[in-house]
C-alpha positions in Angstrom: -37.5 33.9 -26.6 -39.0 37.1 -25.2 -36.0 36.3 -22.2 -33.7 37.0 -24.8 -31.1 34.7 -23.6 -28.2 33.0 -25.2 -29.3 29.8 -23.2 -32.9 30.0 -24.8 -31.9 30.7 -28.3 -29.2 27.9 -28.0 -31.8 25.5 -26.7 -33.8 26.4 -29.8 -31.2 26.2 -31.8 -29.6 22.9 -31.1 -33.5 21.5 -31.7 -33.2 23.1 -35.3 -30.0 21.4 -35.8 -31.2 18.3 -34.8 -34.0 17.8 -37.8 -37.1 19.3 -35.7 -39.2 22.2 -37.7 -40.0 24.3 -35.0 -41.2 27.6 -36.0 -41.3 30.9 -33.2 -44.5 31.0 -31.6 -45.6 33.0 -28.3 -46.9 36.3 -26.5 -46.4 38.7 -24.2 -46.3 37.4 -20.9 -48.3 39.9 -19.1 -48.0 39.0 -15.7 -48.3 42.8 -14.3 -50.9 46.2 -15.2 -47.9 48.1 -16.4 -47.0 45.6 -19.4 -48.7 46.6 -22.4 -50.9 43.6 -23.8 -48.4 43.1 -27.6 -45.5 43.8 -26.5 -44.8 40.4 -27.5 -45.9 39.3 -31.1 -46.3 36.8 -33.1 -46.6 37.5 -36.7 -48.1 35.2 -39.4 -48.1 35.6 -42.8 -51.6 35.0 -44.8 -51.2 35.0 -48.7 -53.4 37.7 -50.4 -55.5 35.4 -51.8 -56.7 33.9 -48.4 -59.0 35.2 -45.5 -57.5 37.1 -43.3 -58.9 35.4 -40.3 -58.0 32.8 -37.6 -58.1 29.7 -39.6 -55.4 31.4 -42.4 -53.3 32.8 -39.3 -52.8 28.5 -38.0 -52.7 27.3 -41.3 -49.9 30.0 -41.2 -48.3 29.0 -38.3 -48.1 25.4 -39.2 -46.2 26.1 -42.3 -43.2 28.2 -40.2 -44.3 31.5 -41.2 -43.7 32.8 -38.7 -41.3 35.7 -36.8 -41.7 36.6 -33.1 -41.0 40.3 -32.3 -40.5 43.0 -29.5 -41.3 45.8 -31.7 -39.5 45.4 -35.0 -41.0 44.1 -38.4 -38.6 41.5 -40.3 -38.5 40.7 -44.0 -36.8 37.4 -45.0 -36.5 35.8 -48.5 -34.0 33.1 -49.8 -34.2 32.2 -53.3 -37.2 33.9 -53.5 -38.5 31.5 -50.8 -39.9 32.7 -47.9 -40.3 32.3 -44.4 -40.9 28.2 -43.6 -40.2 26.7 -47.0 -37.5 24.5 -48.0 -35.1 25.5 -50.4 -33.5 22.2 -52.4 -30.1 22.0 -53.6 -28.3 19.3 -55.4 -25.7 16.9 -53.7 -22.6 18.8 -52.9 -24.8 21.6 -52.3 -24.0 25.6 -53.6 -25.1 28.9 -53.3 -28.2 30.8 -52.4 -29.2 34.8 -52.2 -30.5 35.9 -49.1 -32.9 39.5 -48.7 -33.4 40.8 -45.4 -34.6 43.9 -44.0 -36.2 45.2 -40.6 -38.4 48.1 -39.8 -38.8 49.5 -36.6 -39.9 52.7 -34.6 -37.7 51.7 -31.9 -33.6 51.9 -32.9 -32.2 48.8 -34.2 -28.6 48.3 -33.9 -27.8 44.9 -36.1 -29.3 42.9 -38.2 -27.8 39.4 -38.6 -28.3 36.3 -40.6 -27.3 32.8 -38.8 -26.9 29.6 -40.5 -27.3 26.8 -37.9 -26.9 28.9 -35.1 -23.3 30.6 -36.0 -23.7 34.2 -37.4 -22.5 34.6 -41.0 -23.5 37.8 -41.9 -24.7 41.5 -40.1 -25.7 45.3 -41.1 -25.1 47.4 -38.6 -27.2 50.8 -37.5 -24.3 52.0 -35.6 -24.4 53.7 -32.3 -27.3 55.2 -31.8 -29.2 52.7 -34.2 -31.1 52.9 -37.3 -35.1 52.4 -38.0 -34.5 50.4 -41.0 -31.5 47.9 -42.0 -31.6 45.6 -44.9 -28.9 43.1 -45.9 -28.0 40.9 -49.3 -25.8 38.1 -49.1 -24.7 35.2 -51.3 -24.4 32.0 -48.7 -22.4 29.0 -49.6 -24.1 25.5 -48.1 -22.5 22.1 -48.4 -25.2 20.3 -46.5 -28.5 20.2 -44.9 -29.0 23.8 -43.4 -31.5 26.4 -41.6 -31.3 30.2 -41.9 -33.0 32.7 -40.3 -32.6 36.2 -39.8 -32.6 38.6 -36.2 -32.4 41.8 -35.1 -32.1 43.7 -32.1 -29.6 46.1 -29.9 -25.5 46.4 -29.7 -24.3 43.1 -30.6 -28.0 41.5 -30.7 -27.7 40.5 -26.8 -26.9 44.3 -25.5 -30.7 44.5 -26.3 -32.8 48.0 -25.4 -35.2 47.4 -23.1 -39.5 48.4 -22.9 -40.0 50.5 -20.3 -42.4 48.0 -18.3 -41.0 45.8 -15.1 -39.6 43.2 -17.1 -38.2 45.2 -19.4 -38.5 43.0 -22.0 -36.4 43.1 -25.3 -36.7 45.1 -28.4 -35.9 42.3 -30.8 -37.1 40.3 -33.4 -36.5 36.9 -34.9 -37.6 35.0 -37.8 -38.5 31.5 -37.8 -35.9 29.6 -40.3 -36.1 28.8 -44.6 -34.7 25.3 -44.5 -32.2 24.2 -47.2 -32.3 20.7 -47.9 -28.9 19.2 -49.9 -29.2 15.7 -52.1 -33.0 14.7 -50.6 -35.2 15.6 -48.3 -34.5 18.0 -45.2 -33.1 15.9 -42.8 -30.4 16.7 -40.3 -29.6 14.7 -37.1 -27.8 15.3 -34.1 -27.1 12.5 -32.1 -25.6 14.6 -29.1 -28.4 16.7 -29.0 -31.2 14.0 -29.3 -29.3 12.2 -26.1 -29.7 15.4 -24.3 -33.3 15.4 -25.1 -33.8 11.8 -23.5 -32.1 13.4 -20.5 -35.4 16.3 -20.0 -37.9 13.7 -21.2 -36.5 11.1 -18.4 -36.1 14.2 -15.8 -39.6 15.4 -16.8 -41.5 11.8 -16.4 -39.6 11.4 -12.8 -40.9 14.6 -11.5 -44.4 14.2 -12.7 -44.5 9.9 -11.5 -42.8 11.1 -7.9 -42.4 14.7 -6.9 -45.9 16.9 -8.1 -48.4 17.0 -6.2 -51.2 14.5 -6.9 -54.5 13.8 -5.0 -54.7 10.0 -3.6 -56.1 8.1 -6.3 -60.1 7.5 -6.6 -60.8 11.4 -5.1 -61.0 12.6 -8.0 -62.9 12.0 -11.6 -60.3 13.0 -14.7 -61.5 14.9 -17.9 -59.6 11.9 -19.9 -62.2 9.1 -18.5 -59.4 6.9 -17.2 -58.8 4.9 -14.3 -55.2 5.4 -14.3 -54.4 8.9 -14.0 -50.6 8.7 -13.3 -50.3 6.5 -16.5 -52.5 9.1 -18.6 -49.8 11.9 -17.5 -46.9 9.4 -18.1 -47.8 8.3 -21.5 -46.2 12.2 -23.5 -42.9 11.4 -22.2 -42.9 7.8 -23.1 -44.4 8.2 -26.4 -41.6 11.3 -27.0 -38.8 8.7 -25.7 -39.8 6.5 -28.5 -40.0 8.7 -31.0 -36.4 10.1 -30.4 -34.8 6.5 -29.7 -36.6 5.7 -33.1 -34.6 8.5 -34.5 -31.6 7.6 -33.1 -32.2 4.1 -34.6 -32.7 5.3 -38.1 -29.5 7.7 -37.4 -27.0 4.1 -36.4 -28.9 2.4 -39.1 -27.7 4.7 -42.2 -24.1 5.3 -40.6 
């Protein structure tokens, strides 16, 4: 995400649509003295009534609290809900109230509201930006659904830059509030879990035939087994599975 890309955000995006809860997660990237160390943030939120320490920050994390940010602070509520829950809605769906706002001491120039991955809604800070922008909207959905909220320059990808090498983004995004229609969350994308085969397949081929591995019996592994090329073979098998399983349950209630 901190590449700001359409191609990154898309990626991420098309994993949402597919049924995966993947909340924003990362850092800064620091690969040179003049990038500050949190540039690049992850914030978590911790209820009041728990420790603010490490432990309440993953419990956090795991639950999709989550927005990553260059800068600007987000706030993101729908029904009331925030950041990582699941809103639930009745067969043939209907409406909910979205509450956003972002803070920054940088210029922000939009603020937007997407709804699996197609924005619905924006407040603008207009040329020269605005350090805070807040936006109410009414959202009609018909089936299952993920919002989230962003922010960042012109148009969201005209973003301003730091002022270190990479010049990375000032921009923010939050992780999504799911909205689940007639039962459980659930969403499924058969295109996109195809595609996914496609990396896992890609992935296993490089790692069995083109990295770089010492000849077996040099070396002594920290996993304690014999067969080290099956050990680094076994992820992508067990990830093939999982999605073909998917895919199975998907032809199954068609």
């Amino acid at each position: 995400m901190i590449r700001h890309g359409r191609y990154e955000h898309t990626t991420w995006y098309r994993y949402l649509d597919a049924g995966y809860r993947l909340p924003l997660a990362g850092g800064t990237d620091k690969m040179s003295a003049d990038t500050p160390g949190g540039i690049s943030r992850t914030y978590v939120r911790i209820p009041s009534d728990e420790p603010f320490d490490h432990d309440a920050w993953c419990r956090g994390l795991r639950l999709g609290r989550t927005f990553h940010s260059g800068g600007p602070l987000l706030r993101f509520s729908v029904d009331g809900h925030e950041i990582g829950d699941t809103v639930e809605l009745p067969a043939g769906g209907g409406t909910v109230d979205v509450d956003a706002s972002v803070e920054s001491i940088f210029p922000v120039h939009t603020l937007q509201l997407v709804r699996n991955g197609e924005v619905i809604a924006a407040a603008s800070g207009g040329p020269s930006g605005a350090p805070r922008l807040a936006l109410r909207e009414r959202v009609r959905i018909d089936g299952h659904a993920w919002l989230a909220v962003r922010a960042g320059g012109p148009g969201y990808w005209d973003s301003v830059p730091h002022h270190d090498s990479w010049q990375r983004p000032i921009f923010a995004h939050t992780s999504p509030v799911y909205v689940a229609v007639g039962g459980p969350w659930q969403p499924f994308d058969a295109d996109v879990a195809q595609a996914m085969l496609q990396l896992i397949d890609g992935a296993r081929g490089y790692v069995a035939d083109l990295s770089p591995q010492a000849p077996a019996g040099r070396f002594t592994h920290h996993h304690g087994e014999t067969d080290h090329a099956a050990f680094l073979a076994r992820p992508y098998d067990e990830a093939r599975e999982a999605v073909e399983r998917r895919l199975a349950d998907h032809e199954g209630r068609r």
